[in-house]
N, C-alpha and C positions, 0 to 999 in steps of 0.2 A: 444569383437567384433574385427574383424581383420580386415586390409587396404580393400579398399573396391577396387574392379574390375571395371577398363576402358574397354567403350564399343566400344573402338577405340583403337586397339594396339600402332598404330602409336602416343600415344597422346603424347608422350615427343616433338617429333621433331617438332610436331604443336605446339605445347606450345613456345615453341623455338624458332621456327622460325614466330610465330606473334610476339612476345616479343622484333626482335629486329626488327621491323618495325614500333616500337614505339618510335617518334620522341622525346618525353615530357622524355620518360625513357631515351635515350640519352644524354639529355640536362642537366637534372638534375644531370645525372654519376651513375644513380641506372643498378644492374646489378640481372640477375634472374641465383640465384644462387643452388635451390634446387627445382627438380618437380618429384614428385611422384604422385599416382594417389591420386587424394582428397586434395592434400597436395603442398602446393609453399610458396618458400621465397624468398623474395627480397631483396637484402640488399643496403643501399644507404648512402656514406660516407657524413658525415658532411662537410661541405665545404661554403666559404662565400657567395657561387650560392644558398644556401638553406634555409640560416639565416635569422632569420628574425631582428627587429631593436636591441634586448636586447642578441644577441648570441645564442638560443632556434631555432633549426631546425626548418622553420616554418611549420606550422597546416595546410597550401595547401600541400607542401611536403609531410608529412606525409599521410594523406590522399589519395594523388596519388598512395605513393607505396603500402597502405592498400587495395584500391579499385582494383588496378593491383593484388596482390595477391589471393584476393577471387575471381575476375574473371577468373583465369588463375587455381587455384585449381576447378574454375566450370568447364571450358573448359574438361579439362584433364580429366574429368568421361563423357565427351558427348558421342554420336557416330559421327562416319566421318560424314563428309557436313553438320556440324552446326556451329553455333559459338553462344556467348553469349553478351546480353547486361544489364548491371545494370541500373533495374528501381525503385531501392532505397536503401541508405544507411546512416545509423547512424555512428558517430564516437563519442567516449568517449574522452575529451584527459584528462589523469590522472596525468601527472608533464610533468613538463617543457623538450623538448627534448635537452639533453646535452647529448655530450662522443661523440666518433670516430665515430661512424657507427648507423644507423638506419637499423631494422632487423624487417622486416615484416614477419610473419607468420600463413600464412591462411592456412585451415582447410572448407571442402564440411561441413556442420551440416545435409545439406536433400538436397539430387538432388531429382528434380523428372522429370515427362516430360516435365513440363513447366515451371516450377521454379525450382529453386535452392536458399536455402539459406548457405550463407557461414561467416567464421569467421575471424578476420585476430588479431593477439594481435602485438604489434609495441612497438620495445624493443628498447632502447639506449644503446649501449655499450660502456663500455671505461675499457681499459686494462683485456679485456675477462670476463667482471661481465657485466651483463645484469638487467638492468631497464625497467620494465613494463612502457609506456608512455602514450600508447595510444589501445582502444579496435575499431575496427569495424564490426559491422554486414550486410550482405549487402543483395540484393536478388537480384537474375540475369535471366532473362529470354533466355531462347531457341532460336536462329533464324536462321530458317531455309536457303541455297540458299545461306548462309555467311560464309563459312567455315574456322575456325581459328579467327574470330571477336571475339576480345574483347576490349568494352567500356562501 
């Protein structure tokens, strides 16, 4: 099965340019560093703004960048003049987030016309080896008259 076709040519630069109107992704220092159609990564360095009491990235962190990437890999398969909002998501966290960088990678599993479910797996790095941390699954709905929303 091959990448799957955006029904919006434009959808990088909307991807893009909602991404950095996100205050929370600023503040945190995560940065969107891969968008293809169906497909977004995030990456967000480890830093003492992220930590939680034991040195472990915390599990709001993580989640933010997980849930920004399945929304923004839903965005990216829309048509013009929609945007997307998540009205629910699981997260798995599977070990402790340690290493330099946190590395969100979400994946469309099913657009449709009013839902979307997407995937995001949330890796720790440190010195270019990656650790599976955390899995989320989300689902994002359609909204129309909102073009470029994603929450």
């Amino acid at each position: 099965m091959g990448a799957p076709t955006p029904k919006n040519p434009e959808f990088e630069a909307l991807v893009r340019g909602s991404f950095a109107k996100q205050g929370l992704m600023k503040t945190i220092g995560a940065d969107l560093t891969r968008v293809l159609p169906g497909a977004i990564e995030i990456v967000l360095p480890a830093s003492p703004a992220v930590m939680q009491q034991h040195g472990f990235v915390h599990a709001a962190a993580l989640a933010a960048i997980a849930d920004n990437a399945a929304g923004y890999a839903a965005l990216s398969l829309m048509p013009a003049g929609v945007g997307v909002l998540t009205t629910e998501f699981k997260i798995n966290l599977l070990a402790p987030a340690t290493g330099d960088r946190m590395l969100a990678r979400a994946h469309v599993v099913k657009a449709g016309q009013t839902l979307t479910v997407a995937q995001t797996e949330v890796f720790a790095e440190t010195a270019g080896q990656e650790k599976l941390v955390a899995l989320l699954t989300a689902t994002l709905m359609t909204v129309t008259g909102r073009p470029g929303v994603v929450d």
